[in-house]
ROMARFI-752030 format. One record per residue (C-alpha): x, y, z; residue number from 1. Coordinates in pm, 1 decimal, padded with zeros to 6 digits, m for minus. Layout:
% residues N
         u         v         w  pos
         X         Y         Z  NUM
...
***
This chain:
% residues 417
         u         v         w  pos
  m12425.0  m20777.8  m03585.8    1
  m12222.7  m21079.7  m03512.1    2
  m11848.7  m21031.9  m03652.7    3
  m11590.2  m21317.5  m03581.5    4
  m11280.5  m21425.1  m03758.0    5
  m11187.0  m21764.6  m03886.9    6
  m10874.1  m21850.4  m03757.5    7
  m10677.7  m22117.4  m04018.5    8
  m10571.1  m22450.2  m03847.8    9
  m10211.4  m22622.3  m03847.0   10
  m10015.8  m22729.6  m04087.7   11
  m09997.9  m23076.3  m04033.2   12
  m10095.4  m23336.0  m04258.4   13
  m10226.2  m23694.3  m04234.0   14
  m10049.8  m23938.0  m04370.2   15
  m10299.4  m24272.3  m04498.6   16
  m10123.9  m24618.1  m04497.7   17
  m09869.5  m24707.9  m04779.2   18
  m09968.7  m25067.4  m04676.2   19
  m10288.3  m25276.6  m04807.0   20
  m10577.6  m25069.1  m04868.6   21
  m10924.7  m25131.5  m04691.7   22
  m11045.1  m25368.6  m04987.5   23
  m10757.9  m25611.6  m04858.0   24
  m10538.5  m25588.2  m05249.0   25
  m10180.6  m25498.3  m05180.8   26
  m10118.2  m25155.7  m05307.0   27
  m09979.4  m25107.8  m05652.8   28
  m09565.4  m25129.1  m05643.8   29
  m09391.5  m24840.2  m05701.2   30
  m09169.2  m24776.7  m05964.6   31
  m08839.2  m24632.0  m05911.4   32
  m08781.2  m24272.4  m05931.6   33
  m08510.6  m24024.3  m05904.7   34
  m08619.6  m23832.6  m05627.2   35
  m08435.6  m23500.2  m05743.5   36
  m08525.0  m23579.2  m06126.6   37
  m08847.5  m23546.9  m05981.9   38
  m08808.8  m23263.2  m05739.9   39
  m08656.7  m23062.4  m06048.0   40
  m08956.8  m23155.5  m06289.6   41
  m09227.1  m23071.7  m06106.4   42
  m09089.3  m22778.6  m05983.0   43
  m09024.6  m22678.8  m06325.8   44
  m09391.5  m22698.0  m06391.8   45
  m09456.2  m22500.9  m06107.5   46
  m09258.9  m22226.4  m06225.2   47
  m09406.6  m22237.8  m06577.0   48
  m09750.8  m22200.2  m06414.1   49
  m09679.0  m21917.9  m06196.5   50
  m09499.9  m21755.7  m06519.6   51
  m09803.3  m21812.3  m06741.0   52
  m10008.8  m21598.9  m06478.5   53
  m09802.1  m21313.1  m06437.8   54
  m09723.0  m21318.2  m06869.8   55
  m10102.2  m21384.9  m06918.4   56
  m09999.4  m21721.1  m07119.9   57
  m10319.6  m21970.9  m07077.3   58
  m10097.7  m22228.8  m07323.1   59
  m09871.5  m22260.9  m07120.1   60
  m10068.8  m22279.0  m06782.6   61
  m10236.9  m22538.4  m06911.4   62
  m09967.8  m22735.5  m07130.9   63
  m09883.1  m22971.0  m06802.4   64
  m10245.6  m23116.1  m06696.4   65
  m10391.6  m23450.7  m06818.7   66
  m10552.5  m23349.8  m07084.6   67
  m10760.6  m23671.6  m07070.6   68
  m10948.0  m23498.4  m06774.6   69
  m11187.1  m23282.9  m06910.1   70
  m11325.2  m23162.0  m06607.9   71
  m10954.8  m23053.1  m06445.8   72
  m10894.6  m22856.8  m06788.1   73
  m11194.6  m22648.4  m06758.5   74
  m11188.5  m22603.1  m06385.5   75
  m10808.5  m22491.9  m06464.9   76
  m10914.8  m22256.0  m06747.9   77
  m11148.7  m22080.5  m06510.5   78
  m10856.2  m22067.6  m06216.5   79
  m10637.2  m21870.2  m06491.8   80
  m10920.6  m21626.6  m06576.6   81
  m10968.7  m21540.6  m06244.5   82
  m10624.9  m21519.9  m06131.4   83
  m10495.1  m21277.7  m06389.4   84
  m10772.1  m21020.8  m06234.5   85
  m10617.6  m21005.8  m05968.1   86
  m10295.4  m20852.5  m06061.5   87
  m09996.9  m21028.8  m05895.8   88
  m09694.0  m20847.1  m05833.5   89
  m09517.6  m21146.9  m05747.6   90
  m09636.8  m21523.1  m05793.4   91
  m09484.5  m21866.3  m05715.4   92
  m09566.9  m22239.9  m05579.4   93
  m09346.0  m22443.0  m05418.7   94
  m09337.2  m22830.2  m05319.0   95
  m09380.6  m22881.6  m04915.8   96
  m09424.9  m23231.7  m04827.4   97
  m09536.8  m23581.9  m04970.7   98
  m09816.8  m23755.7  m04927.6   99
  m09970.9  m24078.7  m04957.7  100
  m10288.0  m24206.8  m05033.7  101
  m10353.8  m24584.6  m05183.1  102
  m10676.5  m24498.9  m05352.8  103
  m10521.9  m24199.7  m05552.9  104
  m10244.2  m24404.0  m05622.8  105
  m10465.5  m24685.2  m05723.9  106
  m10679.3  m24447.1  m05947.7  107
  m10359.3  m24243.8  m06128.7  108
  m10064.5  m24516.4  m06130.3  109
  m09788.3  m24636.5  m05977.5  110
  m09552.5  m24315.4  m06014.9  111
  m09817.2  m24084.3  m05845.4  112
  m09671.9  m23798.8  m05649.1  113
  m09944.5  m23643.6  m05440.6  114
  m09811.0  m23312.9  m05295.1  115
  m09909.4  m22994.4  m05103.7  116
  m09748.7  m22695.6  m05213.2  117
  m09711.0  m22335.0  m05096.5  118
  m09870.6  m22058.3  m05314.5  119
  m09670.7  m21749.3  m05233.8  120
  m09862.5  m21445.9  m05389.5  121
  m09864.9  m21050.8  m05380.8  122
  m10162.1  m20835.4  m05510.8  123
  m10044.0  m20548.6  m05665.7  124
  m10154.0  m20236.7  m05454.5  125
  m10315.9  m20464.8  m05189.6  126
  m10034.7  m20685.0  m04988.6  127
  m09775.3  m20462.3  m04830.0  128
  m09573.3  m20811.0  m04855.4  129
  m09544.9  m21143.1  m05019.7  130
  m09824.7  m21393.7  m04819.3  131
  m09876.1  m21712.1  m04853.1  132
  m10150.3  m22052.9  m04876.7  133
  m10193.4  m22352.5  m04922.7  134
  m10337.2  m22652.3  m05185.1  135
  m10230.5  m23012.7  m05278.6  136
  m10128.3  m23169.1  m05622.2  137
  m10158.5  m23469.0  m05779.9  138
  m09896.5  m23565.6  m06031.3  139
  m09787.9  m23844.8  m06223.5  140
  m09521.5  m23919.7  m06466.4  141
  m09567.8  m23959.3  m06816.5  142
  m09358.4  m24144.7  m07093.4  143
  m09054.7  m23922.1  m07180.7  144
  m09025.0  m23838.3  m06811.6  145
  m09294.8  m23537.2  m06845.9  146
  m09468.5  m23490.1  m06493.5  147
  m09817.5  m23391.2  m06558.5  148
  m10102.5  m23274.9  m06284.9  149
  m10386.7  m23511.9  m06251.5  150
  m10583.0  m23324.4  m05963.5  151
  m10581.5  m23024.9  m05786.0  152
  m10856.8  m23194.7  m05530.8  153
  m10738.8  m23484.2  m05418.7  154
  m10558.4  m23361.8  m05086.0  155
  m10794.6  m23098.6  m05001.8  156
  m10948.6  m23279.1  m04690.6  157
  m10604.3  m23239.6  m04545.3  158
  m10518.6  m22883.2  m04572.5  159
  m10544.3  m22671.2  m04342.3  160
  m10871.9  m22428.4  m04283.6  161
  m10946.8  m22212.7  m04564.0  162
  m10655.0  m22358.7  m04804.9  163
  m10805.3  m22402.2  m05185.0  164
  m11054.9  m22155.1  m05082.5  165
  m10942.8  m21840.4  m05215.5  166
  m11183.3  m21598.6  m05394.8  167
  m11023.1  m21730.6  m05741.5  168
  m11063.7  m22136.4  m05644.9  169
  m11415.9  m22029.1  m05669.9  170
  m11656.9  m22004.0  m06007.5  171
  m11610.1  m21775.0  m06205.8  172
  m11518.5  m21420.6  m06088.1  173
  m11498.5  m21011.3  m06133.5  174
  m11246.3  m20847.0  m06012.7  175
  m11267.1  m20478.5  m05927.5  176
  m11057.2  m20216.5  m05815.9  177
  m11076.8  m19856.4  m05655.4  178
  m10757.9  m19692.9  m05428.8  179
  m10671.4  m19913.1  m05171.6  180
  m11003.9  m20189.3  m05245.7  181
  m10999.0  m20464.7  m05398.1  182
  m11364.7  m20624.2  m05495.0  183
  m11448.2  m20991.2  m05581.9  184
  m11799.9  m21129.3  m05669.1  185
  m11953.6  m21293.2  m05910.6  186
  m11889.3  m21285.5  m06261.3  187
  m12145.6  m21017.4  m06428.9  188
  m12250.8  m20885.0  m06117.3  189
  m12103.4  m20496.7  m06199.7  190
  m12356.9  m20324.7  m06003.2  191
  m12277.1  m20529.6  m05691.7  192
  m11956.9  m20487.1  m05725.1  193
  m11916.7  m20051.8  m05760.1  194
  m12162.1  m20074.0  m05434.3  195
  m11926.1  m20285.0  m05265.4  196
  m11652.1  m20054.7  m05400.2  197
  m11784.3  m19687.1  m05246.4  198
  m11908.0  m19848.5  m04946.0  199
  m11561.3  m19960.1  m04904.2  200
  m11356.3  m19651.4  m05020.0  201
  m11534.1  m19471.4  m04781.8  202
  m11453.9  m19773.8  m04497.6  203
  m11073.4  m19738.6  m04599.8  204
  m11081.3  m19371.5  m04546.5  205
  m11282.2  m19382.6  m04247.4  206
  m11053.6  m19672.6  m04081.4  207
  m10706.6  m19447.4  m04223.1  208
  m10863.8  m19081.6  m04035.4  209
  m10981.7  m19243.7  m03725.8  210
  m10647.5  m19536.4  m03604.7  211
  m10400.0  m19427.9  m03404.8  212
  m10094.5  m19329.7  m03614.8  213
  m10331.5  m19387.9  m03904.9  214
  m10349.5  m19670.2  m04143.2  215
  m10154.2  m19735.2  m04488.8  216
  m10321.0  m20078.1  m04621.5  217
  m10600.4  m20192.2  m04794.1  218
  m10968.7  m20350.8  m04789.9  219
  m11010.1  m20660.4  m04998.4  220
  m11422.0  m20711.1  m05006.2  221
  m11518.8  m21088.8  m05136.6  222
  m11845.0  m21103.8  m05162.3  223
  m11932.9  m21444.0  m05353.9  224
  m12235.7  m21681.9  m05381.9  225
  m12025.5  m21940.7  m05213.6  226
  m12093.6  m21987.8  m04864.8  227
  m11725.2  m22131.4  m04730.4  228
  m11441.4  m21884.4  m04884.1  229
  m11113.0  m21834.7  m04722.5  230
  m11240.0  m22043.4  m04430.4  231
  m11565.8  m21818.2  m04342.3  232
  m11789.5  m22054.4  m04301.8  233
  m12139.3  m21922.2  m04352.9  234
  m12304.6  m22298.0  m04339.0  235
  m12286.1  m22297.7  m03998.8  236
  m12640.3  m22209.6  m03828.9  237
  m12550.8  m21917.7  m03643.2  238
  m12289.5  m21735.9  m03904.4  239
  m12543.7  m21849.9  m04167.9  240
  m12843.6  m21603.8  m03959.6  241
  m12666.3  m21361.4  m03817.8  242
  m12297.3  m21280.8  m03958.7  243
  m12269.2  m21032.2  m04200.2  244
  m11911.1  m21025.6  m04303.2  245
  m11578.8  m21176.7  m04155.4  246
  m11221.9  m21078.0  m04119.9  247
  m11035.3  m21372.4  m04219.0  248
  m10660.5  m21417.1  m04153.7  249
  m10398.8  m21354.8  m04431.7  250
  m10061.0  m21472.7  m04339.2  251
  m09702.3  m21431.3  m04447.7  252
  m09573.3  m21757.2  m04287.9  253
  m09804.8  m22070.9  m04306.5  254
  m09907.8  m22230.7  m03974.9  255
  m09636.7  m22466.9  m03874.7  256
  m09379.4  m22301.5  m04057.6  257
  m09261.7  m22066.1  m03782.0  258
  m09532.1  m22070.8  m03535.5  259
  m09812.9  m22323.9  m03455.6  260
  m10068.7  m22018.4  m03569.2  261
  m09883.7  m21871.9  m03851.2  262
  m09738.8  m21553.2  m03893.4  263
  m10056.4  m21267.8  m03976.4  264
  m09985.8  m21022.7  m04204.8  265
  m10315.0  m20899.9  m04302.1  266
  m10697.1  m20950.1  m04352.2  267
  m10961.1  m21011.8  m04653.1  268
  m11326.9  m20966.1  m04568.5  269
  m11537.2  m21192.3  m04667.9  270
  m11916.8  m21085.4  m04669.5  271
  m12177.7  m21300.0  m04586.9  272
  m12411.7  m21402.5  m04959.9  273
  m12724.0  m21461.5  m04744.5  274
  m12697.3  m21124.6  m04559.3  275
  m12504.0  m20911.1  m04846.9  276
  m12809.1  m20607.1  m04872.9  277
  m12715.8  m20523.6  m04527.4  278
  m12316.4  m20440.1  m04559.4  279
  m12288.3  m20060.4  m04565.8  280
  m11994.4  m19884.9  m04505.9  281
  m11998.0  m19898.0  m04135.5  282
  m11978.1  m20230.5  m04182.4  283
  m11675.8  m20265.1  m04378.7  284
  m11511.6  m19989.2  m04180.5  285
  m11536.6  m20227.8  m03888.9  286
  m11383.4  m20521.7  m04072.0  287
  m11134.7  m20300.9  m04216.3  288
  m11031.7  m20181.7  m03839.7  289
  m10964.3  m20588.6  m03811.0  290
  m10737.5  m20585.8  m04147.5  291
  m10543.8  m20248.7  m03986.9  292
  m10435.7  m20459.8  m03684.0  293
  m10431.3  m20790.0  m03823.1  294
  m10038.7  m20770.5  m03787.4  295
  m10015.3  m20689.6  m03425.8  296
  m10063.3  m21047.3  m03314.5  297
  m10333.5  m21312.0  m03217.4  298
  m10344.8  m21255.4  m02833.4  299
  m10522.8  m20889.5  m02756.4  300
  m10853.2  m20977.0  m02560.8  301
  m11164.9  m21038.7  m02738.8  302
  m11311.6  m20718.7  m02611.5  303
  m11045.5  m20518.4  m02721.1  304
  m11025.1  m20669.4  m03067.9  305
  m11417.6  m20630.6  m03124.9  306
  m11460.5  m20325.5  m02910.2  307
  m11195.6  m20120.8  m03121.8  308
  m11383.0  m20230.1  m03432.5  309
  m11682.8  m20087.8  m03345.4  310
  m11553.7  m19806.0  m03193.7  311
  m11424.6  m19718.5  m03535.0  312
  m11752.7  m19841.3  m03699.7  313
  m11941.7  m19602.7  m03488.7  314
  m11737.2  m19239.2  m03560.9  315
  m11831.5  m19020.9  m03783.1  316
  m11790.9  m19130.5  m04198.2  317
  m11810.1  m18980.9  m04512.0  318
  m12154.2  m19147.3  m04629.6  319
  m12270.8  m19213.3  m04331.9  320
  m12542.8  m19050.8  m04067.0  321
  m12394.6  m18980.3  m03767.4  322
  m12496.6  m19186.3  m03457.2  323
  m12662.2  m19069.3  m03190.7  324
  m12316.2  m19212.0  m02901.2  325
  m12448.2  m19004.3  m02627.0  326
  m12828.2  m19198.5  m02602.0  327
  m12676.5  m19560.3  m02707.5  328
  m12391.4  m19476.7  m02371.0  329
  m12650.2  m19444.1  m02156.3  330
  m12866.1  m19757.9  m02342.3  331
  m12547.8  m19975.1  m02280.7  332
  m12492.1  m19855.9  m01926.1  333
  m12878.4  m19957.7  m01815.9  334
  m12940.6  m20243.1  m02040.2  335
  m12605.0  m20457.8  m02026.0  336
  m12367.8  m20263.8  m01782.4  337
  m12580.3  m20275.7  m01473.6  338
  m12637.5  m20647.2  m01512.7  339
  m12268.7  m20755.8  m01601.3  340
  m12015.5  m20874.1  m01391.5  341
  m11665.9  m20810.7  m01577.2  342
  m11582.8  m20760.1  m01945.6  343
  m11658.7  m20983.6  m02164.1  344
  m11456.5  m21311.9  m02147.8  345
  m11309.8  m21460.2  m02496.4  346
  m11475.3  m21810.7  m02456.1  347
  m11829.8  m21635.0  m02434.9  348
  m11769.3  m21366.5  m02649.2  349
  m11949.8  m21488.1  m02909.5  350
  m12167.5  m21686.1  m02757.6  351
  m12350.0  m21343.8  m02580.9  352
  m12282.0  m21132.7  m02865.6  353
  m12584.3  m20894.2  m02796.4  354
  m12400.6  m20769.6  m02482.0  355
  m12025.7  m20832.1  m02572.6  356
  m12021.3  m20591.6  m02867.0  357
  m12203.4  m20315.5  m02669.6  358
  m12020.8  m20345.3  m02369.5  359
  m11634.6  m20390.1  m02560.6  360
  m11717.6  m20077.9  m02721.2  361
  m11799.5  m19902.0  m02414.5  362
  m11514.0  m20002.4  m02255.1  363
  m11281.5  m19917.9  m02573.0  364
  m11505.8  m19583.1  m02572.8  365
  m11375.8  m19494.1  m02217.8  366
  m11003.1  m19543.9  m02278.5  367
  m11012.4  m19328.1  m02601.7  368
  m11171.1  m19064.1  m02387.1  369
  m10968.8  m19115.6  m02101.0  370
  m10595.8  m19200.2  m02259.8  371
  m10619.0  m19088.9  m02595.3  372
  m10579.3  m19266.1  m02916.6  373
  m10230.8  m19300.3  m02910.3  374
  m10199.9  m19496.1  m02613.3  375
  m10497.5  m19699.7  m02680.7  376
  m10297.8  m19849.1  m02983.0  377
  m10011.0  m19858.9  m02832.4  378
  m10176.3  m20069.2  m02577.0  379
  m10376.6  m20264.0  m02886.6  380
  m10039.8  m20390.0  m02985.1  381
  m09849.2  m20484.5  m02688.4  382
  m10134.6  m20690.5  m02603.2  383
  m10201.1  m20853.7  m02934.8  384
  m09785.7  m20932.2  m02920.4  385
  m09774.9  m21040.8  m02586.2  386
  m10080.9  m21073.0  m02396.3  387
  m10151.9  m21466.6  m02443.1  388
  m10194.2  m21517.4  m02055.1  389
  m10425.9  m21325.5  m01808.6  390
  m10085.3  m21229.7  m01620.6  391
  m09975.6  m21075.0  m01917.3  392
  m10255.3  m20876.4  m01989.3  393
  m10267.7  m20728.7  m01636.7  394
  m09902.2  m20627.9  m01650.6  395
  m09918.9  m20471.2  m01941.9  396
  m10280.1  m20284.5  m01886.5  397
  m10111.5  m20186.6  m01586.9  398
  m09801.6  m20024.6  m01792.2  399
  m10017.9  m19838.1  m02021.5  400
  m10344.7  m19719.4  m01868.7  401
  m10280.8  m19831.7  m01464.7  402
  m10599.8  m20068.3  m01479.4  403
  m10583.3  m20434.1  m01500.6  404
  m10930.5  m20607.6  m01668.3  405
  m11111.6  m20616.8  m01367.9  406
  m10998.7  m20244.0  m01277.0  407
  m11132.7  m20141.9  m01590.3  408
  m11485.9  m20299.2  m01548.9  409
  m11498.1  m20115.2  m01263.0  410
  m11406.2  m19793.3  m01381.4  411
  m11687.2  m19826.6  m01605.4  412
  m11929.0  m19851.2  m01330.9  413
  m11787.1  m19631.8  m01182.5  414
  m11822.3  m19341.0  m01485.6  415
  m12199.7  m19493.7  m01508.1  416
  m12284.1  m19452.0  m01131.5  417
***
């Protein structure tokens, strides 16, 4: 099984010339506008919308679109259907920054006002706090001074990975829920969905019994016909063959905003459509283990994040037939122990995947038996905080467990020998 996790990129935008467009014609003069009068009406609109989701008010969701676009009013019907399945304790969208584009301009008038805007949400039961994403608006103004949206498209090429991708930006949808899970497919597609929900009650429990200090959050499963979600990208050749699910970043600051990579705050797993018969619950259980330390930080060695995973994936589970550990130790040892020459290294994690998962869990395997569980996550999290250079890593490895990297590989041929 090949698990990675889509990492979102920044948060900058491109800005296209406000000069002369590439047909030569001078771009269309722009009238002028009140900036604040402008500020203040769209964010008006803004507020209506996210009102109109939490009050289940489709009127009034869709009273501000151009009603002359028929396609935008259906595709806008469906986003309101699927969002109020979701069950948002707390919804809003705010402006971010302008930008500019001569052929939208050229295509929706002189007074168009092409935005991104930040989409601060809360799932009721699923986000411990208030996270946030991105997509871009088009508006223009109207007679009367009314602001109305004329796209919801146009600056998605700009966005950062996995904005206006969400599980509701999709088709149409069904939302279902157990205790802690939250389950998205297809619309009509019940049966799929109460699988996906025991498999992953049973991953949530599993994940909760078996982390240090336990776990208190929640599995959200999206399991769609779409093959790019949330920035899982399963048209890429190898994802497409061999992934079957990914842990894919949820964050409560947007990248840019206060760090270059965004502040995490949790996970949702999105499962692969071309590989979905094969998620079980040891599956999810090992995506979940991503969600649980999701919030720790972006820098804890490859091995460690994947190796923890399936350390959890592999221990005992309600549902589940217990693994034979003591003949697949000894498999690992001979078959990819003997032949490496240190842990696995983050740049070729992925690309070796049929010895890095083996050997991370062996090595995460070893510290559990050796330090316990408490100091392996206490170790999990200093290094996800801090670890971002080798140095780092070392000193703290040293701290914890008195083994640097390279002291561990050797301790595990050691314990083989």
């Amino acid at each position: 099984m090949l698990v990675t996790v889509a990492v979102a990129g920044g948060l900058a935008l491109h800005r296209s010339s406000d000069r002369a467009g590439g047909n030569g014609r001078p771009a269309p003069s722009r009238p002028a506008i009140d900036l604040a009068v402008r500020a203040a009406a769209v964010d008006q609109v803004l507020r209506k919308r996210a009102q109109a989701v939490l009050q289940d008010d489709q009127a009034a969701f869709l009273a501000d679109i151009d009603p002359g676009n028929k396609t935008l009013v259906a595709r806008q019907r469906t986003l309101f259907a699927n969002l109020r399945q979701f069950g948002f304790a707390r919804l809003a969208y705010e402006q971010l920054s302008q930008q500019y584009d001569d052929a939208v301009t050229r295509k929706h008038g002189p007074s168009t006002y092409l935005v991104a805007i930040a989409m601060t949400y809360q799932i009721r039961g699923i986000d411990a706090v208030p996270v946030r994403t991105m997509l871009g608006y088009t508006f223009t103004e109207r007679p009367g001074g009314r602001w109305m949206l004329m796209s919801d498209t146009d600056l998605d090429k700009r966005l950062p990975r996995g904005s206006h991708q969400e599980a509701w930006d999709t088709g149409d949808v069904l939302v279902k829920r157990a205790a802690r899970v939250l389950v998205v497919v297809e619309n009509g597609q019940d049966s799929l969905a109460n699988s996906l929900l025991g498999k992953a009650s049973s991953a949530v429990k599993a994940v909760t019994k078996s982390w240090p200090g336990g776990w208190s959050g929640a599995g959200v499963v999206i399991a769609l016909d779409d093959k790019i979600v949330r920035g899982a990208d399963y048209t890429a050749p190898k994802n497409a063959e061999d992934a079957i699910a990914m842990a894919t970043w949820v964050y409560r600051t947007l990248p840019g905003e206060v760090s270059g990579a965004g502040e995490r705050a949790d996970s949702y797993v999105v499962v692969n459509p071309r590989n979905r018969s094969k998620v079980d619950a040891r599956t999810l259980a090992h995506e979940f283990t991503h969600v649980a330390t999701a919030p720790y930080g972006a820098y804890a060695p490859r091995w460690l994040v994947e190796g923890a995973a399936t350390y959890v994936e592999f221990l005992p589970m309600d549902g589940a037939e217990n693994l034979a550990l003591g003949k697949y130790t000894q498999e690992v040892r001979t078959k990819y122990l003997a032949k490496a020459k240190s842990l696995p290294s983050d740049a070729m994690f992925f690309q070796t995947s049929d010895s890095s998962y083996p050997l991370s869990w062996l090595a995460v395997d070893y510290l559990f038996e050796r330090f316990g569980g408490t100091e392996v996550g206490t170790l999990y999290q200093e290094l996800a905080a801090l670890g971002s250079t080798q140095a780092e890593r070392d000193r703290i490895m040293l701290e914890h467990v008195g083994l640097t990297e390279a002291g561990l590989f050797k301790a595990l041929k050691a314990a083989a020998a």
